[in-house]
N, C-alpha and C positions, 0 to 999 in steps of 0.2 A: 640641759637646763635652759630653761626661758627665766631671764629677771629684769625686772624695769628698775628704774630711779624714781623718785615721787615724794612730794613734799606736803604735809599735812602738821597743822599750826605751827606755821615756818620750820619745821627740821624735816631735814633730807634723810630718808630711806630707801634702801634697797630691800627691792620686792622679789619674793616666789612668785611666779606665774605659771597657774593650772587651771585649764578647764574657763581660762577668762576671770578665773577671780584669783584676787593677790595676799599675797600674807607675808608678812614684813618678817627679812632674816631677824633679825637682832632681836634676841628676848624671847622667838617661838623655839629653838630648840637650843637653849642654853648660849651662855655670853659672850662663848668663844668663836661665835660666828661675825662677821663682817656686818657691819652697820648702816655704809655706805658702797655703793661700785668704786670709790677711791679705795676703800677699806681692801675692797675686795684685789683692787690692781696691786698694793701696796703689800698685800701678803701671799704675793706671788701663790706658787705650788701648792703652798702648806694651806691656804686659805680657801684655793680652789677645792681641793681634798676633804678638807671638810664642811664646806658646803655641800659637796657631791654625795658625801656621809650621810647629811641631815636631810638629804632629800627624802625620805619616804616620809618624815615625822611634818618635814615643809608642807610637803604635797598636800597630807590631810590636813593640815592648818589651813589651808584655800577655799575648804570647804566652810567656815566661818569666817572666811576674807570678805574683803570689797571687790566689787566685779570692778575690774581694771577701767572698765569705761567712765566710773564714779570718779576715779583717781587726776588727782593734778599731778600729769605727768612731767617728769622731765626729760631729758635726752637720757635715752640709756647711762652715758659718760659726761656728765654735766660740764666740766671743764678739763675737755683732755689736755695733753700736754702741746700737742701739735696734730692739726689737720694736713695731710698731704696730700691734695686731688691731681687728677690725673686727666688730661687732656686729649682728645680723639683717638678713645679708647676703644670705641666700637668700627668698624670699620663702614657702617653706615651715617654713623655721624660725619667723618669726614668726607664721604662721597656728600652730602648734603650741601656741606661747605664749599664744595667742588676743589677739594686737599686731599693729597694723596697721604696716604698711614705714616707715620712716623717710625722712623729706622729703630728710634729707642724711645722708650715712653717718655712723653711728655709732662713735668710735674712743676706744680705750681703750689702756693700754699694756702689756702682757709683760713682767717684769722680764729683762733676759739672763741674771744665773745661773739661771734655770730652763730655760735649753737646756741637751738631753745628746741622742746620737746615738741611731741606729739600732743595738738590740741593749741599751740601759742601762737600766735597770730604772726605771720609775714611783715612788716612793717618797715616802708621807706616814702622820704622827702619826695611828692614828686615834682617841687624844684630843684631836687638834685637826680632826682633817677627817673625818667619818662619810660625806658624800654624795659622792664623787669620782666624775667624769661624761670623756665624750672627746667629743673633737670633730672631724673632720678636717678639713682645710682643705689650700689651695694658700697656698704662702708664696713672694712675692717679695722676689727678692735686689736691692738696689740697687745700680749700679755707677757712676752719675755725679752730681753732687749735681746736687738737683733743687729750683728754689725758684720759683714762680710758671711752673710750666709747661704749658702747653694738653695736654689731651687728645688732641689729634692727634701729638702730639711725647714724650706721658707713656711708650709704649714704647721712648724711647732714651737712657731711664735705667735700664733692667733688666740686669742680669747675667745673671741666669739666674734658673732656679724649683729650687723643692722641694718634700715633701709636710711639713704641719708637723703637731702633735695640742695642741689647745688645752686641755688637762688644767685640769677645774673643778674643784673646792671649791662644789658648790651652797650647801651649809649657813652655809660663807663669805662668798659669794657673796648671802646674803639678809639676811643679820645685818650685813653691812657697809653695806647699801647702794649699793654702787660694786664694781667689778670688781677693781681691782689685786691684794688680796692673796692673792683666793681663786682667783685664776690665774697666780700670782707663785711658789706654795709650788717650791721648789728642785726640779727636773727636772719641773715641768709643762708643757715647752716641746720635748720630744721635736721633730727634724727631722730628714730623709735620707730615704733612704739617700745621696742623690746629687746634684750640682747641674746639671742642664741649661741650659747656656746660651741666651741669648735666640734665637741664629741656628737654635739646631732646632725652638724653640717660639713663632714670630714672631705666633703669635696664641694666647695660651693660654687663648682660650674653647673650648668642646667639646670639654674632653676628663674624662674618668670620674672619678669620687672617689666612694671609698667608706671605710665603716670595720666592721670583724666587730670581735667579741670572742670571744674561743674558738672562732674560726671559724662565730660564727651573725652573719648581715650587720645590721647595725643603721644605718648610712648608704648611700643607694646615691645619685647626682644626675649630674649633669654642673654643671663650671666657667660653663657658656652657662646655665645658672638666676640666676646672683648677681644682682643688685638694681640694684647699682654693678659697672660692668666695672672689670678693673684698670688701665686706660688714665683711669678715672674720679676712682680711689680715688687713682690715682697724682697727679693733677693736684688734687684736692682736697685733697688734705695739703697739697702744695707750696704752696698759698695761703696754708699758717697756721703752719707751720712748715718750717724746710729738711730734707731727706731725703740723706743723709749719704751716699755709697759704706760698703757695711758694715752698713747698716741692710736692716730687713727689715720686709714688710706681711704679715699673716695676713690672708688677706683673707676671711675668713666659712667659716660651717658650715652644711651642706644638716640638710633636717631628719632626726629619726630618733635622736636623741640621748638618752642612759639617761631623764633626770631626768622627760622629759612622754610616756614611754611608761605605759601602765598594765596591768599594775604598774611602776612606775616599774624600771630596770635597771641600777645603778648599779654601777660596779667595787669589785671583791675583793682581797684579797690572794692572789696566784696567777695571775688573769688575764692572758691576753696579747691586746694591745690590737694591731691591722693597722689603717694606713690606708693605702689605696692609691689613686696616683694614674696614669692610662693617660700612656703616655712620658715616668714619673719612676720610678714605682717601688715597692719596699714597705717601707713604715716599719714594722718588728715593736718590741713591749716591752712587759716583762713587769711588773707590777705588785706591791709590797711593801711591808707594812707592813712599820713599825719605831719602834716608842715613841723618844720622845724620852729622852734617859740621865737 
C-alpha cells in the first residue's frame, strides 16, 4: 500500500495512492476505516487489515481522485511520537569526515516539530544558521512497539518506509557540540511524499537514494551501503529504549553532503532540495530565509 497524509479545507486525511492519484480512506469504503495516519498507527493490526481489505474498492476510487501533485501534502506521519536519526551510517559518509565507523550505531534525536511534508518550504534565521546542509536518508515508520527485539524479528515492527531530509545547521552543529538543535530548527525534518508499507518493501536494502539541489546530484548510494542494516538499528534501539507505534528512525546519510565537498556547497535561499528514494518516491522543498520578527 502506498498512503499520504493531506490536508484540504484545514482537515487532515489519509490518502490511497494509485497510479499518482489519491482518494481519501475515510468515507470511500465504508466508516470503519481510519481517517488519519494517527488513526491508522493507533489501530494497530486490526486497522492495518482492513485497510488492506478495502484496497481493491480504494484503488478504483483513485481513478476519480486528485492526482497527488494537486494535494497539500503533509509528512506521511504528521506528528510522530519521536524521531530517532542515526549518525555515520554509511561508511562513506564517515570516510568524508576522515571518522572511522562506529563500533555501535550512533543516535541522536529529531525534534518532531521540525517535520513538514513534501512540497513545504525549508525555512531558517540566517542570523541564526549561515551553514544549512541536506542529507537524505530512508526513514522507518514503526507500527508495533518494540522493546528488546532480535534482529531477526526487528522487521515486524515496521509499518512502512519513507524518504526523510536530515536538514543541518553545521555552524550549529559545531558550536554546540551535540547534534539536537542544530537539526531540530522547525521544518528540518522534511518527509514523504508517501508511506509504503512494509508488505511492498519486505527488505529495504538495495534500493537507491539520492539527493540533487537544483537538479545537480550531490548524494547518489544505495540503502545495501548502511553500516547497521535497519533490522540492526531496529533491535539496537529496542535494547535501550522502547520504540512506540508512531515513531520513526532516520537511518543514516550516504556520503556527498554540501558541508565536506570543496568548496563546500551549502543551501540558499531559493533552492530546491530532491531526495529520492527507488519505490518511495520524490521528496521536493524549497528553501527560505526568513529573519526572525
Amino acid at each position: 500500500m502506498r498512503l499520504c497524509s493531506y490536508t484540504e479545507d484545514g482537515t487532515e486525511h489519509l490518502g490511497w495512492v494509485e497510479g499518482g492519484r489519491v482518494a481519501p480512506v475515510a468515507g470511500a469504503a465504508g466508516d470503519h476505516l481510519p481517517a488519519t495516519m494517527a488513526d491508522l498507527v493507533a489501530g494497530g493490526a486490526a486497522a492495518l487489515a482492513s485497510l488492506r481489505a478495502a484496497g481493491p474498492e480504494l484503488a478504483a476510487a483513485t481513478t476519480a481522485g486528485r492526482p497527488i501533485d494537486e494535494l497539500e501534502l503533509l509528512a506521511p506521519l504528521p506528528r510522530p511520537g519521536k524521531v530517532v536519526a542515526v549518525g555515520l551510517n554509511y561508511l562513506g559518509h564517515a570516510t568524508e569526515q576522515q571518522r572511522q565507523p562506529p563500533s555501535e550505531p550512533l543516535v541522536f534525536a529529531k525534534l518532531p516539530s521540525a517535520v513538514v511534508g513534501h512540497g513545504s518550504e525549508i525555512v531558517w534565521d540566517p542570523a541564526l544558521a549561515r551553514q544549512v546542509d541536506a542529507e537524505a536518508e530512508l526513514a522507518v515508520v514503526i507500527g508495533r512497539r518494540a522493546r528488546h527485539v532480535s534482529v531477526a524479528d526487528a522487521l515486524d515492527h515496521v509499518l512502512g518506509y519513507t524518504a526523510c531530509n536530515d536538514v543541518s545547521a553545521r555552524d550549529l552543529q559545531a558550536a554546540d557540540g551535540q547534534w539536537v538543535r542544530a537539526k531540530s530548527l522547525d521544518t528540518f525534518c522534511p518527509m514523504g511524499p508517501v508511506l509504503v508499507t512494509a508488505d511492498e518493501l519486505p527488505d529495504p536494502s538495495g534500493l537507491r537514494i539520492e539527493c540533487r539541489v537544483n537538479g545537480t546530484p550531490m548524494q547518489s548510494a544505495s540503502t545495501a551501503d548502511m553500516h547497521f542494516s535497519v533490522s540492526q538499528l531496529i533491535s539496537w534501539c529496542s535494547a535501550s529504549f522502547t520504540l512506540e507505534p508512531g515513531d520513526v528512525i532516520a537511518t543514516g546519510t550516504p556520503p556527498g553532503v554540501g558541508i565536506y565537498r570543496d568548496p563546500p556547497r551549502l543551501l540558499a535561499d531559493g533552492d530546491e532540495v530532491v531526495v529520492e528514494i527507488e519505490r518511495i518516491g520524490r521528496l521536493a522543498n524549497r528553501c527560505r530565509h526568513r529573519p526572525a520578527p
